[in-house]
N, CA, C and O atoms as a printed pandas DataFrame, in Angstrom:
     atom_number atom_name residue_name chain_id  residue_number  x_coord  y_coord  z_coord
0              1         N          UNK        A               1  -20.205  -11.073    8.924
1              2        CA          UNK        A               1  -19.890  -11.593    7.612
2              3         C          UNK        A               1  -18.618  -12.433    7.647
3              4         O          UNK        A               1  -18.428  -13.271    6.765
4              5         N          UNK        A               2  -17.532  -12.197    8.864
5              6        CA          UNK        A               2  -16.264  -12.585    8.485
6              7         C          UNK        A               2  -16.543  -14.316    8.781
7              8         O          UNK        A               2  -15.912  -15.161    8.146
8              9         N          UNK        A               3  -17.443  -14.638    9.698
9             10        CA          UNK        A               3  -18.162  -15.599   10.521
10            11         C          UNK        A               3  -18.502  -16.693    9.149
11            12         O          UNK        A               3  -17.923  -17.621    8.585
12            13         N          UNK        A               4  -19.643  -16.042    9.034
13            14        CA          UNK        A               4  -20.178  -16.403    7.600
14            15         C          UNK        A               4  -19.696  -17.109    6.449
15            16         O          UNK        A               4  -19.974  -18.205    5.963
16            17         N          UNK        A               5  -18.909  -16.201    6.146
17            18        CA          UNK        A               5  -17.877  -16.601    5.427
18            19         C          UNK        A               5  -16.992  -17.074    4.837
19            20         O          UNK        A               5  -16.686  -17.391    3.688
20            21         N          UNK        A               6  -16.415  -17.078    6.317
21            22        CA          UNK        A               6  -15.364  -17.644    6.975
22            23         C          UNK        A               6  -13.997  -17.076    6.221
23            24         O          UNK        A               6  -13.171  -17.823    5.698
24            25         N          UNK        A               7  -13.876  -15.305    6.261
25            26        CA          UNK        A               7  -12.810  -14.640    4.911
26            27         C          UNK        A               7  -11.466  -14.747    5.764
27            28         O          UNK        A               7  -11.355  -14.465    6.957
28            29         N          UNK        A               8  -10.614  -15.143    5.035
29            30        CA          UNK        A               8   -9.137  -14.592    5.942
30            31         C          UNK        A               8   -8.781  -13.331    5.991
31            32         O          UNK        A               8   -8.074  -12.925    6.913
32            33         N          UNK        A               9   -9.181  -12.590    5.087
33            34        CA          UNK        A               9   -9.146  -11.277    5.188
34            35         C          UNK        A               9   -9.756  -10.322    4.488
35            36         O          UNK        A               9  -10.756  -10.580    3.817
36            37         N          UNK        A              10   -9.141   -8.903    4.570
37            38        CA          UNK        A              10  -10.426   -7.892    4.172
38            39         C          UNK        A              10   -9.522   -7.055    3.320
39            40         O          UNK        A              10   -8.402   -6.793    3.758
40            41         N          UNK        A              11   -9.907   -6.595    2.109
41            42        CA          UNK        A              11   -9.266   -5.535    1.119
42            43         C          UNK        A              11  -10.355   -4.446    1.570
43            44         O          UNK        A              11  -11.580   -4.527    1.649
44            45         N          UNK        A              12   -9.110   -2.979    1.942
45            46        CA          UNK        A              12  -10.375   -1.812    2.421
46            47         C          UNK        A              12   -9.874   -0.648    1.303
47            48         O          UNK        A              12   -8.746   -0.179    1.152
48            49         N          UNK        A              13  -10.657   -0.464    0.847
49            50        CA          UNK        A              13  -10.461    0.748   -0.101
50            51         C          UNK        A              13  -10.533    2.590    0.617
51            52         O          UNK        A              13  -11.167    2.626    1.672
52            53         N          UNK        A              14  -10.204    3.406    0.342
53            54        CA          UNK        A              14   -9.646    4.436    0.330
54            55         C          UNK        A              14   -9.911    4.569    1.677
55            56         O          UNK        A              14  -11.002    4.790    2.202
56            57         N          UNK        A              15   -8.514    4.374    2.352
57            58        CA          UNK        A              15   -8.909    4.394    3.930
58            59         C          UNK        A              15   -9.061    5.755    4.612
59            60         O          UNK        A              15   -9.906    6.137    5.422
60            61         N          UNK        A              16   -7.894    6.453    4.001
61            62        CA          UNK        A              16   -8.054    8.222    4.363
62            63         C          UNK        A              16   -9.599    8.788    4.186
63            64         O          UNK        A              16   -9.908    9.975    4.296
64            65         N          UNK        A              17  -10.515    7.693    3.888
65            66        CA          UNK        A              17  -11.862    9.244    3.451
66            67         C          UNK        A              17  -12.562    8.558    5.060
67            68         O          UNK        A              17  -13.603    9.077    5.462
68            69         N          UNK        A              18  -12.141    7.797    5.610
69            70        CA          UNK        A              18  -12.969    7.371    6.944
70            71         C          UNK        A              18  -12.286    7.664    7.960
71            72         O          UNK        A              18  -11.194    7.111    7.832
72            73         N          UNK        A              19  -12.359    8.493    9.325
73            74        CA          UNK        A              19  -11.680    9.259   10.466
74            75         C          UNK        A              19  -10.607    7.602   10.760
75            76         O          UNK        A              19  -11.008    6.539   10.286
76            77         N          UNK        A              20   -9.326    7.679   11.555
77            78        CA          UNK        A              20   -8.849    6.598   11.890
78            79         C          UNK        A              20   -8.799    6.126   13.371
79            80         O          UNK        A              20   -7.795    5.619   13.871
80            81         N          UNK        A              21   -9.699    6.286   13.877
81            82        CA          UNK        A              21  -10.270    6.107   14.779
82            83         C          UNK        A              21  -11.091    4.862   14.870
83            84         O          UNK        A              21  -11.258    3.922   15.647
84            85         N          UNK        A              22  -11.617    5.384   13.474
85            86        CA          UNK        A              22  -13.113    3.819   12.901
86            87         C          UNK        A              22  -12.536    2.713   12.480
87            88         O          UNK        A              22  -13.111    1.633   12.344
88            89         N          UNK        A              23  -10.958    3.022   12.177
89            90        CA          UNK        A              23  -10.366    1.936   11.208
90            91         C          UNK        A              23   -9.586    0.875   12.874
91            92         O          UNK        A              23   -9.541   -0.354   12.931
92            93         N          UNK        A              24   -9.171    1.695   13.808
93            94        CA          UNK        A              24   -9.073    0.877   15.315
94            95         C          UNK        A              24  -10.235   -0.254   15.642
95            96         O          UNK        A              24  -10.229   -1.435   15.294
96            97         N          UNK        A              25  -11.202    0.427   16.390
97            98        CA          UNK        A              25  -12.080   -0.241   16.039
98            99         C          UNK        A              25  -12.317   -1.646   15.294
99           100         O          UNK        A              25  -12.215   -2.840   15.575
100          101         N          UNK        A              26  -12.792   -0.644   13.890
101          102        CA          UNK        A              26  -13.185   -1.893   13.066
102          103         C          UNK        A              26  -12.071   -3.280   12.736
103          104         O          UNK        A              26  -12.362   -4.357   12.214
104          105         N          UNK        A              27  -10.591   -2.756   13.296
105          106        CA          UNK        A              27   -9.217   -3.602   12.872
106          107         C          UNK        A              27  -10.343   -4.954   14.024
107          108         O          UNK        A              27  -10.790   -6.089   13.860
108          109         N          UNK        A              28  -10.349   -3.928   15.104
109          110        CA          UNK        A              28  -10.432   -5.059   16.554
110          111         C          UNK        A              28  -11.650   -5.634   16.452
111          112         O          UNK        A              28  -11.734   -6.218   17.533
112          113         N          UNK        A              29  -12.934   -5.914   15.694
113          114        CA          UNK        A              29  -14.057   -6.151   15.624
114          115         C          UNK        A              29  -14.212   -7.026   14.294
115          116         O          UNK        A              29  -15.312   -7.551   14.123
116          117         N          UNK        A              30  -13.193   -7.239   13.315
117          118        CA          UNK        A              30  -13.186   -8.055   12.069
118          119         C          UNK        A              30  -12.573   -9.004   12.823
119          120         O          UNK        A              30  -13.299   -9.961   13.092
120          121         N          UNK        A              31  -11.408   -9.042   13.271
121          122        CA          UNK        A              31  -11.241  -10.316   13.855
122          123         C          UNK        A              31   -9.880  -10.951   12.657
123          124         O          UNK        A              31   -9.054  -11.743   13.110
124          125         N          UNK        A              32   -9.810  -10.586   11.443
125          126        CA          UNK        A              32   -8.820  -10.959   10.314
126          127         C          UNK        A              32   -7.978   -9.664    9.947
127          128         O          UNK        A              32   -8.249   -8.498   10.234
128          129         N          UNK        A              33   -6.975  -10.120    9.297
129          130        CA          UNK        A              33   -6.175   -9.554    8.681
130          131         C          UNK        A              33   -7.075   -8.540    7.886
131          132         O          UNK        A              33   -8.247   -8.729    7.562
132          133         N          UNK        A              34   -6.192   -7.262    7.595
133          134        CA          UNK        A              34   -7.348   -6.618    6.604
134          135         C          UNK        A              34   -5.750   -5.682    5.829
135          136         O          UNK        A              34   -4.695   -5.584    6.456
136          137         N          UNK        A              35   -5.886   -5.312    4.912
137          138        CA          UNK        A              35   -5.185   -4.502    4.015
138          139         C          UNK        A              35   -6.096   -3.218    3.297
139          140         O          UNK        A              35   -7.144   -3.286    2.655
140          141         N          UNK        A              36   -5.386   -2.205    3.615
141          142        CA          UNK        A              36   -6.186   -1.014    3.557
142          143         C          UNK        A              36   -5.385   -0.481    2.436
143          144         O          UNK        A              36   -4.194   -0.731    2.252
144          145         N          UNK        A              37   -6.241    0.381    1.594
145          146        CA          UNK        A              37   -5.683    1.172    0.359
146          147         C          UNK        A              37   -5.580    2.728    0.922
147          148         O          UNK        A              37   -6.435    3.120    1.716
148          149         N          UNK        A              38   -4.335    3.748    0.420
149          150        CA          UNK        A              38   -3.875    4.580    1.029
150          151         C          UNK        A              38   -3.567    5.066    0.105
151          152         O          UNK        A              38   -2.410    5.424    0.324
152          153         N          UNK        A              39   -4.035    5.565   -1.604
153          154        CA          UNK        A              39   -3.509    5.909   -2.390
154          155         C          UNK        A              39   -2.841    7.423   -2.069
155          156         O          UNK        A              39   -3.537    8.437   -2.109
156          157         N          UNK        A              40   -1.231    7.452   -1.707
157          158        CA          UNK        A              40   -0.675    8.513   -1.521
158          159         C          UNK        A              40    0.475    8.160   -2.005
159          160         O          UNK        A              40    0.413    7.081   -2.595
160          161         N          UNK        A              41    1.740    8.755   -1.987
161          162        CA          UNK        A              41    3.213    8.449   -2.144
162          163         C          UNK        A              41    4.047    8.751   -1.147
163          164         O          UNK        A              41    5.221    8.382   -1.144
164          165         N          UNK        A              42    3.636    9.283   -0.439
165          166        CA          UNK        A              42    4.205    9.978    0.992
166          167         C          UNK        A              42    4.235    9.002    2.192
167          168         O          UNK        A              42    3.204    8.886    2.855
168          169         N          UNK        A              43    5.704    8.054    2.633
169          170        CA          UNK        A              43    6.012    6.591    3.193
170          171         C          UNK        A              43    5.205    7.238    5.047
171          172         O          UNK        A              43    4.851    6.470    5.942
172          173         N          UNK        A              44    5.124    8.919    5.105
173          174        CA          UNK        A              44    5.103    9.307    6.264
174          175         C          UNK        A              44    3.690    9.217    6.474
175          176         O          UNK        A              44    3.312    8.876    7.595
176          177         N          UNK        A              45    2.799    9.478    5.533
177          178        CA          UNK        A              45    1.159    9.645    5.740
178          179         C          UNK        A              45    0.612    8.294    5.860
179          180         O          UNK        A              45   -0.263    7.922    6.642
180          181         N          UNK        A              46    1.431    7.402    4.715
181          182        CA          UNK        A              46    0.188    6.125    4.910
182          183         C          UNK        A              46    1.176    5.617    6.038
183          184         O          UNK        A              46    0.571    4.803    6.735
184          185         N          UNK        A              47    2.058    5.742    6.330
185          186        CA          UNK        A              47    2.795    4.459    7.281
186          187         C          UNK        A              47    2.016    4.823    8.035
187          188         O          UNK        A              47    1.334    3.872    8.418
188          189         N          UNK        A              48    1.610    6.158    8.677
189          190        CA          UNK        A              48    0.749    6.414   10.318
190          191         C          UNK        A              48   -0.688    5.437   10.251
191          192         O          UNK        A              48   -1.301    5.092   11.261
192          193         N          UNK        A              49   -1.040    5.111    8.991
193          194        CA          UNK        A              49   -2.003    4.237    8.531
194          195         C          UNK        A              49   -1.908    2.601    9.323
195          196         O          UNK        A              49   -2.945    2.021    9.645
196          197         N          UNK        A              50   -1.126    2.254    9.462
197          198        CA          UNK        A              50   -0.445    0.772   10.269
198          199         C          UNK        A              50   -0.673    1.074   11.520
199          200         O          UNK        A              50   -1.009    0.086   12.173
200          201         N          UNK        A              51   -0.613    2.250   12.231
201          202        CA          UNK        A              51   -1.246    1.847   13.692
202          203         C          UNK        A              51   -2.748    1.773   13.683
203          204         O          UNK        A              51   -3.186    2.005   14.810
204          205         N          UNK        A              52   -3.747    1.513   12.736
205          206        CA          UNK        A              52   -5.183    1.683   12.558
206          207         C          UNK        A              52   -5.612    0.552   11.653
207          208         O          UNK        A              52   -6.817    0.334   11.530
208          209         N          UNK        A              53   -4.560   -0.322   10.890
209          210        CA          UNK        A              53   -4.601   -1.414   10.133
210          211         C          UNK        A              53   -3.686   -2.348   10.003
211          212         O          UNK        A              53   -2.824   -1.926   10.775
212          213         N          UNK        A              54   -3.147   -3.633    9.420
213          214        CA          UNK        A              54   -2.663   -4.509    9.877
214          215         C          UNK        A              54   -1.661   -3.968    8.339
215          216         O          UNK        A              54   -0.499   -3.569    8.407
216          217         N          UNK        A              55   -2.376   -4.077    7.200
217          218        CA          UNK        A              55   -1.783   -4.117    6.170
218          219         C          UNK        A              55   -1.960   -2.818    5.333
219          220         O          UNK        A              55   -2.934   -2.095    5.548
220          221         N          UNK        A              56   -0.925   -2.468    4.265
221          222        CA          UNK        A              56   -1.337   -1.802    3.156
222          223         C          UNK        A              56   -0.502   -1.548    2.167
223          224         O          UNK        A              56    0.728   -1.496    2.129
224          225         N          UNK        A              57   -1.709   -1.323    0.992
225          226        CA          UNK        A              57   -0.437   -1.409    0.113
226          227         C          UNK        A              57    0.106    0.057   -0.120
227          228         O          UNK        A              57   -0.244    1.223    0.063
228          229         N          UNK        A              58    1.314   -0.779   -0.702
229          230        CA          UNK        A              58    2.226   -0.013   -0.591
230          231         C          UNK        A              58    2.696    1.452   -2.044
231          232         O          UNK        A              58    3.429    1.709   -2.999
232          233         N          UNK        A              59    2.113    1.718   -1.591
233          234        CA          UNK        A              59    1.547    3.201   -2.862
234          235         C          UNK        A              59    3.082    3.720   -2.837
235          236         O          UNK        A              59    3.547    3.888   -3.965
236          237         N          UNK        A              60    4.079    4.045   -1.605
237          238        CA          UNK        A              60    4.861    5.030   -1.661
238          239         C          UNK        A              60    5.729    3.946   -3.124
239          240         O          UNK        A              60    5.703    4.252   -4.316
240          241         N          UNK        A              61    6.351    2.818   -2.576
241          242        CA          UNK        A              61    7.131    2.183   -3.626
242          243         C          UNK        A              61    6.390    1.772   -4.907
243          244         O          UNK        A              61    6.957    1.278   -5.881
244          245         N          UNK        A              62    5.013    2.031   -4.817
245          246        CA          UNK        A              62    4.609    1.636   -6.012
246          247         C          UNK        A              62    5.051    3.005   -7.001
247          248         O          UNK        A              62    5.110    2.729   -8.200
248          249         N          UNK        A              63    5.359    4.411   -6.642
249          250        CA          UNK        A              63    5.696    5.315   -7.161
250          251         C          UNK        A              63    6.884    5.174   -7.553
251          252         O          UNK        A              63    7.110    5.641   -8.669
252          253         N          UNK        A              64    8.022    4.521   -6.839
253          254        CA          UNK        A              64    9.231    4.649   -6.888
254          255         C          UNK        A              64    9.712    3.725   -8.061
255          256         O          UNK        A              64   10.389    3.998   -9.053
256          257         N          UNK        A              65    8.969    2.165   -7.500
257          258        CA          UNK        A              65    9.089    1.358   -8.804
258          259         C          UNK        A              65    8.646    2.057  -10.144
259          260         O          UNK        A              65    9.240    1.467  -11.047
260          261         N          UNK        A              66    7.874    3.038  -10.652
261          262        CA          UNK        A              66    7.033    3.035  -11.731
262          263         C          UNK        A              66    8.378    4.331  -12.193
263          264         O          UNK        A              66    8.785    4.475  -13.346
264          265         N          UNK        A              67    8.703    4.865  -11.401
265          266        CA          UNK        A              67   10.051    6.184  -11.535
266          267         C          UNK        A              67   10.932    5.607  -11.958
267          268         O          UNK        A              67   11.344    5.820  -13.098
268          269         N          UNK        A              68   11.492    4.664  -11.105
269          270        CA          UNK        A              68   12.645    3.615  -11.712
270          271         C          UNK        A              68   12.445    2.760  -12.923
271          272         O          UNK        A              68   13.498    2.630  -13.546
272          273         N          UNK        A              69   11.478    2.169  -13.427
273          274        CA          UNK        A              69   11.357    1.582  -14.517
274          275         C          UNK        A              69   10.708    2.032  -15.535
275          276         O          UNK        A              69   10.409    1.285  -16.467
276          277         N          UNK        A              70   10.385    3.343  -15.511
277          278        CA          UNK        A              70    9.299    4.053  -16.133
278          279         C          UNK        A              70   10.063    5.176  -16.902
279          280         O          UNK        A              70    9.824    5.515  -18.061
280          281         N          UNK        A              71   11.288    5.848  -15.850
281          282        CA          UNK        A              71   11.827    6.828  -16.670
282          283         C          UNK        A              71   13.487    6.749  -16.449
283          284         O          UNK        A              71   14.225    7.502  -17.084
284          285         N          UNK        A              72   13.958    5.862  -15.583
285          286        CA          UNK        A              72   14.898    5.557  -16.232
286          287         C          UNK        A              72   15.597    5.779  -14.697
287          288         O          UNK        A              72   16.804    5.542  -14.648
288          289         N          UNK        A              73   15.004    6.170  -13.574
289          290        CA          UNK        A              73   15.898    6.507  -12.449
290          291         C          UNK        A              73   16.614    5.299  -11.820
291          292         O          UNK        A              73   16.496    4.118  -12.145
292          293         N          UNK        A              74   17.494    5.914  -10.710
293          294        CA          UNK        A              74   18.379    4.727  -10.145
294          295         C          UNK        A              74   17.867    3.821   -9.686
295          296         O          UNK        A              74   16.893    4.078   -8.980
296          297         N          UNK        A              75   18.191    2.615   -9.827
297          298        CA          UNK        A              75   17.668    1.276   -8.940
298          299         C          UNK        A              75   18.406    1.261   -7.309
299          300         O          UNK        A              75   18.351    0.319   -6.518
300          301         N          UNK        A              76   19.212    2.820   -7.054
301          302        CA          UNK        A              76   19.375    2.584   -5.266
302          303         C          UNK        A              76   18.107    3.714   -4.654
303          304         O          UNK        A              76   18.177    4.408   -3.640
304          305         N          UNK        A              77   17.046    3.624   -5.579
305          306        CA          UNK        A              77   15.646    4.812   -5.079
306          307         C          UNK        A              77   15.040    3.300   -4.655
307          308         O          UNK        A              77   14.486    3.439   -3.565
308          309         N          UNK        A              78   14.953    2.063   -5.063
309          310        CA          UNK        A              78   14.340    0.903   -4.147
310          311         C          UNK        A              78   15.265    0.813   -3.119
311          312         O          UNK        A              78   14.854    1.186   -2.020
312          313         N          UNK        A              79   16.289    0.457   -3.180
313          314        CA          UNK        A              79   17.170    0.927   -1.148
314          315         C          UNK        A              79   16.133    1.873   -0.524
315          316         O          UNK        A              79   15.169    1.732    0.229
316          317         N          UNK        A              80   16.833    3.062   -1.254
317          318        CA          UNK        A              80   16.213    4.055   -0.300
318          319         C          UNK        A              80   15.302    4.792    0.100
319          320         O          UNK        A              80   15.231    5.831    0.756
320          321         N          UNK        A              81   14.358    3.856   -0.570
321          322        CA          UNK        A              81   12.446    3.843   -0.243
322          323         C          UNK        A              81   12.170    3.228    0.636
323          324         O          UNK        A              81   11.429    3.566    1.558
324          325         N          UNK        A              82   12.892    1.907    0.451
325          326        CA          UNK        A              82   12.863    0.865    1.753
326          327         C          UNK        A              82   13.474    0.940    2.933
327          328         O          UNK        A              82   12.911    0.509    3.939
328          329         N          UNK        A              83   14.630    1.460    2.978
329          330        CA          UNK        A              83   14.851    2.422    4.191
330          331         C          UNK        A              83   14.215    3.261    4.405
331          332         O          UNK        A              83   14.124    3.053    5.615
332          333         N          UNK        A              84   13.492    4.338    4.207
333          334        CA          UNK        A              84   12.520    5.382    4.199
334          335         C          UNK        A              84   11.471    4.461    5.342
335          336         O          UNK        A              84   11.257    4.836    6.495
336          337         N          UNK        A              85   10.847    3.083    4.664
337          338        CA          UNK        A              85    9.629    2.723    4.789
338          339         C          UNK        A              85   10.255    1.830    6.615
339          340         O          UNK        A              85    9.579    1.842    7.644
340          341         N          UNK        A              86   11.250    1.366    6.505
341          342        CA          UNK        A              86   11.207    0.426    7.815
342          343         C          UNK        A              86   11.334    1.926    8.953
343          344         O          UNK        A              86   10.951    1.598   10.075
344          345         N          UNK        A              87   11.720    3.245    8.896
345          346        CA          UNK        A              87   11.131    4.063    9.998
346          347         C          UNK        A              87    9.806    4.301    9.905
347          348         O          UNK        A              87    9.191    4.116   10.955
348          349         N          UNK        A              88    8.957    4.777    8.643
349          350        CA          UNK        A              88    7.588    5.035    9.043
350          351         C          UNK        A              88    6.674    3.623    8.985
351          352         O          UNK        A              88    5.521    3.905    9.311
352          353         N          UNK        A              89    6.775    2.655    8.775
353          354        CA          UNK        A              89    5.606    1.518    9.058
354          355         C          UNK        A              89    6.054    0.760   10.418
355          356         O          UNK        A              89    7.143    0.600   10.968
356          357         N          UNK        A              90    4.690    0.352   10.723
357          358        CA          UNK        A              90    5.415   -0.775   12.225
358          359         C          UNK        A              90    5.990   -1.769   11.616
359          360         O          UNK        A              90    7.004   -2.180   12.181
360          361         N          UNK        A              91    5.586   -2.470   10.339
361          362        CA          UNK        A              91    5.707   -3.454   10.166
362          363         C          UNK        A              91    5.776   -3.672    8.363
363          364         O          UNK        A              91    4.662   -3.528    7.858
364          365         N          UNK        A              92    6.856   -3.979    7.393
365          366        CA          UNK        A              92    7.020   -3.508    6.383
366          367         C          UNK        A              92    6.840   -4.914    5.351
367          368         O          UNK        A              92    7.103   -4.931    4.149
368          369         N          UNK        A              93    6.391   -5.911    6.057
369          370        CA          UNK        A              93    6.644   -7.150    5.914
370          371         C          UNK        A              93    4.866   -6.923    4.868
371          372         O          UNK        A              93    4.557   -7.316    3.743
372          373         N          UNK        A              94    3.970   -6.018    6.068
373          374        CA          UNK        A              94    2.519   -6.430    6.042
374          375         C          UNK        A              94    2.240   -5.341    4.780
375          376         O          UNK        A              94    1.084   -4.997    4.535
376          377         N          UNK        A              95    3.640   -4.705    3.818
377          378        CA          UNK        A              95    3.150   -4.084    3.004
378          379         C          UNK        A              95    2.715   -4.836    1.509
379          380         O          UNK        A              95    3.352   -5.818    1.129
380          381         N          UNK        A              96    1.536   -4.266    0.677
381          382        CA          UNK        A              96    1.738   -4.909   -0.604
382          383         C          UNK        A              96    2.194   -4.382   -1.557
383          384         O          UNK        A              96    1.737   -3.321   -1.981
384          385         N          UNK        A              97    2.975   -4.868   -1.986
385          386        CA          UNK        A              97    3.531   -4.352   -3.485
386          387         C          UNK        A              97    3.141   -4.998   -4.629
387          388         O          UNK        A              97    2.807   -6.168   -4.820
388          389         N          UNK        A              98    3.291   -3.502   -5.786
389          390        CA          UNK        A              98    2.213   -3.970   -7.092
390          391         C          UNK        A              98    2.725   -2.878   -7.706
391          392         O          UNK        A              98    3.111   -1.837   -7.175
392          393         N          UNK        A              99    2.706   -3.220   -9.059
393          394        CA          UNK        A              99    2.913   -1.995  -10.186
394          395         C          UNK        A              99    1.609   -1.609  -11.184
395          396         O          UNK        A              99    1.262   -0.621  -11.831
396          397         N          UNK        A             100    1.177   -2.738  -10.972
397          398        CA          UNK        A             100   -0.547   -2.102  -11.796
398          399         C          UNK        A             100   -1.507   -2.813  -11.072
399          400         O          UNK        A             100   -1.485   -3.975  -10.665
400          401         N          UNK        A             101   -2.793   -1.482  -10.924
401          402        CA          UNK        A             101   -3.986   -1.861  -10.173
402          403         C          UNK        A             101   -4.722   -0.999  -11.020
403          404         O          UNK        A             101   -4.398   -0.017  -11.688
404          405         N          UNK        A             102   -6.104   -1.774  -10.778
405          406        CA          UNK        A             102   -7.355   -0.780  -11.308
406          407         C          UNK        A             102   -7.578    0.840  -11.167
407          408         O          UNK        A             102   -8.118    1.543  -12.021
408          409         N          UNK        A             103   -7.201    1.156  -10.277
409          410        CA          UNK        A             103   -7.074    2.416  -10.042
410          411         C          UNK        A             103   -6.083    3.468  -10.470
411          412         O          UNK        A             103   -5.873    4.590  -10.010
412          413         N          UNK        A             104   -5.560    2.851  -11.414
413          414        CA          UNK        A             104   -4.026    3.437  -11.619
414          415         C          UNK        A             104   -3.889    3.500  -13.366
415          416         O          UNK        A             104   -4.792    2.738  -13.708
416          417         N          UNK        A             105   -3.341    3.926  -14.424
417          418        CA          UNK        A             105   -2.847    3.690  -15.535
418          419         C          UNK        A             105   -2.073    2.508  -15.439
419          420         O          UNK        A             105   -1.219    2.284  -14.581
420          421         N          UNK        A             106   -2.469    1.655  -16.504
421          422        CA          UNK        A             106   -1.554    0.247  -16.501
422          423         C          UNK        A             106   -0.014    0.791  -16.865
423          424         O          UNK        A             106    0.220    1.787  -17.550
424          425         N          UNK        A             107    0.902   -0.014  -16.301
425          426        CA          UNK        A             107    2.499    0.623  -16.820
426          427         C          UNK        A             107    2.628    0.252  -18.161
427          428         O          UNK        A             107    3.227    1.010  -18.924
428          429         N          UNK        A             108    2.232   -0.629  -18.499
429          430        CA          UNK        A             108    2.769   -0.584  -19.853
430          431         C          UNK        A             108    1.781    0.413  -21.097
431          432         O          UNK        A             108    1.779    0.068  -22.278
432          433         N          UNK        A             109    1.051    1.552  -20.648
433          434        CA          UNK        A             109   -0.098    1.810  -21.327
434          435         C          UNK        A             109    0.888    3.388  -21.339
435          436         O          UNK        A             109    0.976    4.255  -22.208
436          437         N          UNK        A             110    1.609    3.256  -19.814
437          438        CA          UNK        A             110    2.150    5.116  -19.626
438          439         C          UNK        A             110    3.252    4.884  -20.340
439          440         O          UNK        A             110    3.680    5.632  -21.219
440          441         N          UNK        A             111    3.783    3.762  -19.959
441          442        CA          UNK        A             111    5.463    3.327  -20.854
442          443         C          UNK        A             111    5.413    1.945  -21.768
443          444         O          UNK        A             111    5.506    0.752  -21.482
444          445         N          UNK        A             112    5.220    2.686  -23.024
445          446        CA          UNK        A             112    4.773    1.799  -24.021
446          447         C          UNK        A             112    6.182    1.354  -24.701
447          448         O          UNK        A             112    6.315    0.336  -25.381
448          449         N          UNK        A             113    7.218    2.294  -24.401
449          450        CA          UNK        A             113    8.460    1.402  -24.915
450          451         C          UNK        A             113    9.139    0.709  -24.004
451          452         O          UNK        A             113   10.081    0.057  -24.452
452          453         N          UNK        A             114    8.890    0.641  -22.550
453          454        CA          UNK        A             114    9.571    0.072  -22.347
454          455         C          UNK        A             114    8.796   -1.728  -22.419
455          456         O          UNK        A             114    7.751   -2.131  -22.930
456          457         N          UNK        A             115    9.920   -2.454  -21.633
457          458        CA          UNK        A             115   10.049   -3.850  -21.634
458          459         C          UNK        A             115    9.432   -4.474  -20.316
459          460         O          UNK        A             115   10.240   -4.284  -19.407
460          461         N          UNK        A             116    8.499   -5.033  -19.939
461          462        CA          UNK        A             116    8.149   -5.717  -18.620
462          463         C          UNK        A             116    8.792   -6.564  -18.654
463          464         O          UNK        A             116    8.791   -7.377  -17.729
């Protein structure tokens, strides 16, 4: 399909429910970039996720952002998420960041007073 196509890359949804073994593999057999979904908050579980995929997003700071702007916590919890994240990912560059996705409560729906 990637052939076909001709995709630059691949969005993979809930990568934890498939052994990571398959996700090696399949990294080396797509041939493109691919970004894998890891819905967790824990920078230690999905980062081990990056030796089995190129990309992913980035769930742990998507928690941290939604803490920090959501209920009022410090803005040095983005420091020190991101320090957190450059020991557990290979590569922190290939993470995505986002504050609302389909899968999630929109932020402004959980925090209706605040301000985007």
């Amino acid at each position: 399909m990637v052939e076909e196509f001709d995709f630059d890359g691949i969005r993979i949804d809930t990568i934890p429910e498939v052994p990571k073994d398959f996700w090696a593999e399949y990294t080396e057999a797509a041939g493109v970039f691919q970004m894998g979904e890891c819905f967790n908050g824990d920078p230690y579980f999905v980062g081990d996720y990056q030796n089995y995929v190129e990309g992913l997003f980035n769930y742990p700071m998507f928690f941290t952002i939604r803490d920090i702007f959501g209920n009022g916590s410090s803005m040095y919890g983005i420091r020190d998420q991101y320090a957190t994240e450059e020991t557990c990912f290979k590569n922190v560059d290939l993470l995505g960041s986002f504050l609302d996705n389909h899968d999630n409560a929109r932020f402004l729906s959980v925090y209706p007073n605040k301000e985007a």
